[in-house]
N, C-alpha and C positions, 0 to 999 in steps of 0.2 A: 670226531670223538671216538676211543676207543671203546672196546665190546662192555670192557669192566666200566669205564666210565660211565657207559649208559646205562648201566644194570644199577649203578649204584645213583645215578640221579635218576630213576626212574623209584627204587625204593623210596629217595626224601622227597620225591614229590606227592608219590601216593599216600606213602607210611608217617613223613613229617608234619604235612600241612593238615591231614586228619586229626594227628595226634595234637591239634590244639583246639579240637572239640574236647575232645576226652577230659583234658585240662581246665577246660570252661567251668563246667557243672561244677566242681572243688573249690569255686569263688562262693557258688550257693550251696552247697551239701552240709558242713561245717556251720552253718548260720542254721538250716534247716534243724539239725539235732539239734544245736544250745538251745536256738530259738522257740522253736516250734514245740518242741518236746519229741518221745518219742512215739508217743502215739501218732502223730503228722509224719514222723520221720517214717512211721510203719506204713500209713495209708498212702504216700507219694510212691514208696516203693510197690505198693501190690496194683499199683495205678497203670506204674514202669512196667510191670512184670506182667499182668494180663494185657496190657494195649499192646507190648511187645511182642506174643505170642499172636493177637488176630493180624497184627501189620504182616507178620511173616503170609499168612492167608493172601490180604490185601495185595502184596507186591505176585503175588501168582509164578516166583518161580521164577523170576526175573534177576533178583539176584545172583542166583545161579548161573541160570542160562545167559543172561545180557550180555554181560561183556564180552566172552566170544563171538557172541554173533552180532554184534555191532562191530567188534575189527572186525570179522570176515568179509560184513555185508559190504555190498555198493556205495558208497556218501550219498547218490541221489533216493537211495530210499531206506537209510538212515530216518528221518525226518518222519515217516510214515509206521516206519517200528514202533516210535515212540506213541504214535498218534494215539495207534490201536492199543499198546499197552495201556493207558490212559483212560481210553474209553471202558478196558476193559475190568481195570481197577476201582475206575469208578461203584460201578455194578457194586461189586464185594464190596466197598468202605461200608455204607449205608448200615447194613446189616451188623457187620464187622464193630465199629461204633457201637452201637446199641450192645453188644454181648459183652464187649468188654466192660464195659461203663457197669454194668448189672454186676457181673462178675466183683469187679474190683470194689463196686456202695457194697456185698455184701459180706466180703472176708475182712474190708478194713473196719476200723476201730471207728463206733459210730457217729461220734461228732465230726469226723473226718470223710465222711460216704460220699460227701460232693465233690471235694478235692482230688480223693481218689479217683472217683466215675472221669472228670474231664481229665483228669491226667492220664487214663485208659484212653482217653480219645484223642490225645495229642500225639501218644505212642502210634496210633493204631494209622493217625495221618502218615508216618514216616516209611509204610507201606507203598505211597505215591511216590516216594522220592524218586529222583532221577539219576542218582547215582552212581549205576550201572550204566546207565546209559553213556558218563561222560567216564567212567573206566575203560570203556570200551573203544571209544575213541583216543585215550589216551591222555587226556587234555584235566590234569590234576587242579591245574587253575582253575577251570569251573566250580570242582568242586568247592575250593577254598570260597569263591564269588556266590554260588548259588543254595550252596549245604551248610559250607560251616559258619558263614562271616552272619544268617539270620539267625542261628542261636545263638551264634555269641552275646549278640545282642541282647536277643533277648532273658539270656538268662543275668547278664548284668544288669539290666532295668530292675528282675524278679530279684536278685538279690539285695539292691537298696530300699526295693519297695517292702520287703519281709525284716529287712533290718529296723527298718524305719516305723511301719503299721504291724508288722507281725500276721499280715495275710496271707498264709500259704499258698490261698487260689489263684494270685498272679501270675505262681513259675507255672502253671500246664496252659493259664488262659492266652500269655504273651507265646508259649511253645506251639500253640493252637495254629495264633498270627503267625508264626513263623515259617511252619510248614507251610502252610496258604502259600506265603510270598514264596516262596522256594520254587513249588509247584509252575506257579502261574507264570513265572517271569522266566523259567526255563523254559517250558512249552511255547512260551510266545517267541523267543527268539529263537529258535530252534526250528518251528514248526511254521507260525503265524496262525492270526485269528481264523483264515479260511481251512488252510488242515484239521486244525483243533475242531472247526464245528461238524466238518464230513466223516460223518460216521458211517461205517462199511459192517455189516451186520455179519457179514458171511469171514470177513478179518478176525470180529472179536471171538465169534465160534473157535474159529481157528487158533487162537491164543488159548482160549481152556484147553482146546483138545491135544496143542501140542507141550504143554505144559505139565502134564497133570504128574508125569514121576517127579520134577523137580520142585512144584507145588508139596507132595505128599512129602519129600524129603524135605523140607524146608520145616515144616509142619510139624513133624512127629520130631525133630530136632528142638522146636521150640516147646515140644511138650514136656523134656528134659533139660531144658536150657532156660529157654525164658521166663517157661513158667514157676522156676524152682523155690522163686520165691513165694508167689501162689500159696503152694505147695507147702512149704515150710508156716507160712502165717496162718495155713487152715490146720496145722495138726501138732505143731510145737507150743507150749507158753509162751506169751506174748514178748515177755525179757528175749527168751532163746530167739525169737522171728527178729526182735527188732535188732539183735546181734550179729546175725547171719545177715540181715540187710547191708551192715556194718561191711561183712566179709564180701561179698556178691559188689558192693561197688569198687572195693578192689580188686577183686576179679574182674569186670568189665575191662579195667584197664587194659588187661592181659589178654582179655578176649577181643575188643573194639583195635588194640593193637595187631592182634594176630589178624584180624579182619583187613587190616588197612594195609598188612602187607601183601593177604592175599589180591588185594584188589589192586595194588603194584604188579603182580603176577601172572594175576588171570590172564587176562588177553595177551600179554608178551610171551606163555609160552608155547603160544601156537601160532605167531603170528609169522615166522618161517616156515611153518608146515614140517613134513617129516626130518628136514637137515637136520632142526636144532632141537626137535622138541624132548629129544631122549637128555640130551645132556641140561636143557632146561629145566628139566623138572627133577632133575639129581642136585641141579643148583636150587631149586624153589626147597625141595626136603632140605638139604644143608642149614639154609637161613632163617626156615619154619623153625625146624628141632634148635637151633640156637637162641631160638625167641622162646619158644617153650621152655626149656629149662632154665633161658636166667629167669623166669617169670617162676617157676618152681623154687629153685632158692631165693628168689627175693621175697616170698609168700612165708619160708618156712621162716629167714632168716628177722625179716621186718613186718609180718603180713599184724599178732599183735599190736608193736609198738607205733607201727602208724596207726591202724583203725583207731587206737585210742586218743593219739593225736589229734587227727583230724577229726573226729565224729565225739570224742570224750568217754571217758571210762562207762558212762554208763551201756553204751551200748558195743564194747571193744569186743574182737573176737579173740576165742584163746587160741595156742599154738595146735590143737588137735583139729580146729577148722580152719583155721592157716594152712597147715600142710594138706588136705583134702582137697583145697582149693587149688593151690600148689599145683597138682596133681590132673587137674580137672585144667587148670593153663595148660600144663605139656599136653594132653591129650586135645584139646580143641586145638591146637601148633599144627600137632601130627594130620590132624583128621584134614586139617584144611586144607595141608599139601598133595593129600594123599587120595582123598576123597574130591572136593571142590575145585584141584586143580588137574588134577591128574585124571584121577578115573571120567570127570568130566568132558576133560580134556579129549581122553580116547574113547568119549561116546557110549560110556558106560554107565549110561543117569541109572538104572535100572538093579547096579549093582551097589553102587551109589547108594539109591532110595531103600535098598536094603539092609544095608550095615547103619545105616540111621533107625529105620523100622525096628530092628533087633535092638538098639542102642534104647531106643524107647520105653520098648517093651521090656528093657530091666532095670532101664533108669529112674522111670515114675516109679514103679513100684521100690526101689530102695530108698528114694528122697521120700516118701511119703512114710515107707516102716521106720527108718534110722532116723529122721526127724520126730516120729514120734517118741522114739526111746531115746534117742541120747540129744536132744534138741540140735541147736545150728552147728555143732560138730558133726552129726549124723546127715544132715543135710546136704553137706559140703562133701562126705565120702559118698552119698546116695549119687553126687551131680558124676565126682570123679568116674566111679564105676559105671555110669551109661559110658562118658565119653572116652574109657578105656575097651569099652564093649564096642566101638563104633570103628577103634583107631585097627584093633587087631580084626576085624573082620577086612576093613579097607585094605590093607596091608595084603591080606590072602586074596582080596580081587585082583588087586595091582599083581601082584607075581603072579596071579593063573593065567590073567591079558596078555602079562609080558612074555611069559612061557607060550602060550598059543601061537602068538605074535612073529616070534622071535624078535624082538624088537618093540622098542615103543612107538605108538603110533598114531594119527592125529585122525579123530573122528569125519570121516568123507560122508557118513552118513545124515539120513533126515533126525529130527530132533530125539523121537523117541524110538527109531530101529532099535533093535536086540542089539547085544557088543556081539553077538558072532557074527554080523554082519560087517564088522570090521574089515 
């Protein structure tokens, strides 16, 4: 098979077979609004958006860091990465659980606080996922087998079951079961029941501690990403929140997309080491920024006329949170290439963790002022403006590395060394 052949079956296997998760939930979204109403349609989302933010906790930085270090690692000790991740996830869920849950009964809409709390806790399991771990190996089919084919499921059961009884607490209870099975049946074939029970105390230490920038960047990224809808349902009018909910699930598309291509990306382009990795990551920026921007005019051009389709006039966005959004697609594109793959890439969590940290620090504070004043329009420029804060700092790390460098360069060091140690 040729170079390009495999670059481009390796995008539709990471990028295609994801992208029929993303598709799932728009069986039940569209039933949620009519159905439900919008007050249900509010509380599922701040359910989404708080469990979302502690899962990033939950997963410890694994997203991040995983897939490289699972191509890098040995296969024979493969098996024991995961073990320890696991164990050490576990730990955090517990707690993680419980804040979201609190969180999300008390920004949602009151008849709605129990729907919300377990849909915070559904989120909050997706932190154990394993799906790093099978990017990293390579092997997209898992993910289809282990990630995407129990939600499908289950959100088709929660869709006839809402259609039918009009119970909203089915889609996070069946989302519940599903991550469970996800978890368990991956770690068993993977590891086996004797790995899974040997816990190594002095392991799991070692995951916090080697963790803890791509932990913090994970974190202060969900603090202007995941949490935006939070954000937006505790300081706009209810109309403006349930609107911006509207817009933020078209957005996901754009982001969950941009995600799945990273994660075709991540581990291929280091898995040559210094031959290929400079011209790799000039191909990953090409294909990010081309995702980014049809996602930008697809936002300006249709972001409207679908939300109202699919979700109904009552809670449709206008074209000035379409295009915010828009905006808020190209810049998570960029950051992902640029930041997640690259500065990663060259060992550079730290500069990384920083252009997140700053993104943060102007991103909550603007989704919280401009949703106050100009509701889910203002929300959507609050989101843009962290992650254009994020892309042009990333940008100035990548060219100081590559100036120092003379060249791009694939990280030979331990997890969290300094990038001068490049």
């Amino acid at each position: 098979m040729t170079a390009r052949g495999g670059f481009a079956k390796r995008i539709l296997g990471f990028a295609g077979l994801p992208f029929l998760s993303l598709i799932t939930p728009f069986l039940f979204l569209p039933i949620l609004a009519r159905v439900a109403g919008a007050d249900a349609w509010l509380a599922i989302a701040v359910g989404q958006s708080s469990g979302g933010f502690f899962a990033l906790i939950v997963a410890l930085g694994f997203n991040t860091v995983g897939p490289p270090l699972i191509a890098l690692a040995a296969p024979s000790i493969r098996p024991r990465i995961l073990v320890t991740s696991l164990h050490a996830r576990v730990l955090v869920w517990l707690p993680s659980a419980v804040l979201a849950a609190v969180i999300a009964a008390l920004v949602s809409p009151s008849d709605y606080r129990v729907d919300a709390a377990v849909m915070a806790i559904a989120m909050t399991l997706t932190g154990l996922s394993s799906a790093w771990f099978m990017i990293g190996l390579g092997r997209a089919s898992l993910i289809a087998i282990y990630e995407i084919s129990p939600r499908i499921v289950a959100t088709i059961i929660a869709a006839v079951v809402v259609l039918n009884a009009g119970d909203v607490l089915w889609y996070p209870v069946l989302l519940v079961a599903a991550s469970l099975v996800s978890v368990v049946l991956f770690a068993l074939r993977t590891a086996g029941v004797a790995e899974l029970v040997r816990r190594d105390g002095h392991e799991v230490r070692e995951v916090f501690r080697a963790n803890r920038s791509a932990v913090t960047t994970e974190v202060a990224g969900g603090a202007y990403n995941s949490l935006a809808v939070t954000f937006v349902g505790a300081t706009a009018a209810s109309a403006q929140a349930a609107a911006y909910v509207s817009g933020d699930k078209l957005y996901r598309i754009g982001q969950y997309s941009v995600s799945a291509l990273g994660n075709a990306l991540q581990g291929w382009v280091v898995e040559e080491g210094n031959a290929e990795f400079g011209q790799r990551i000039r191909r990953s920026f090409v294909v990010h920024a081309s995702l980014g921007l049809t996602g930008l005019v697809m936002f300006a051009l249709l972001g409207p006329w679908l939300s109202e389709l699919l979700f109904g006039a009552e809670v449709a966005i206008n074209e000035a949170t379409a295009l915010g959004l828009g905006v808020a697609t190209l810049g998570i594109a960029l950051g992902t290439t640029l930041g997640r793959i690259t500065l990663v890439g060259m060992g550079a969590r730290r500069q990384f963790m920083l252009s997140v940290l700053l993104a943060a620090a102007v991103g909550v504070p603007s989704i919280l002022l401009l949703s106050a004043a100009y509701g889910a329009a203002g929300g959507a420029w609050g989101l843009a403006i962290g992650e254009t804060v994020s892309v042009c700092t990333q940008a100035l790390f990548v060219w100081r590395l590559r100036v120092k460098a003379g060249a791009f360069i694939v990280a030979t060091t331990k997890p969290d060394a300094a990038p001068t140690e490049l």
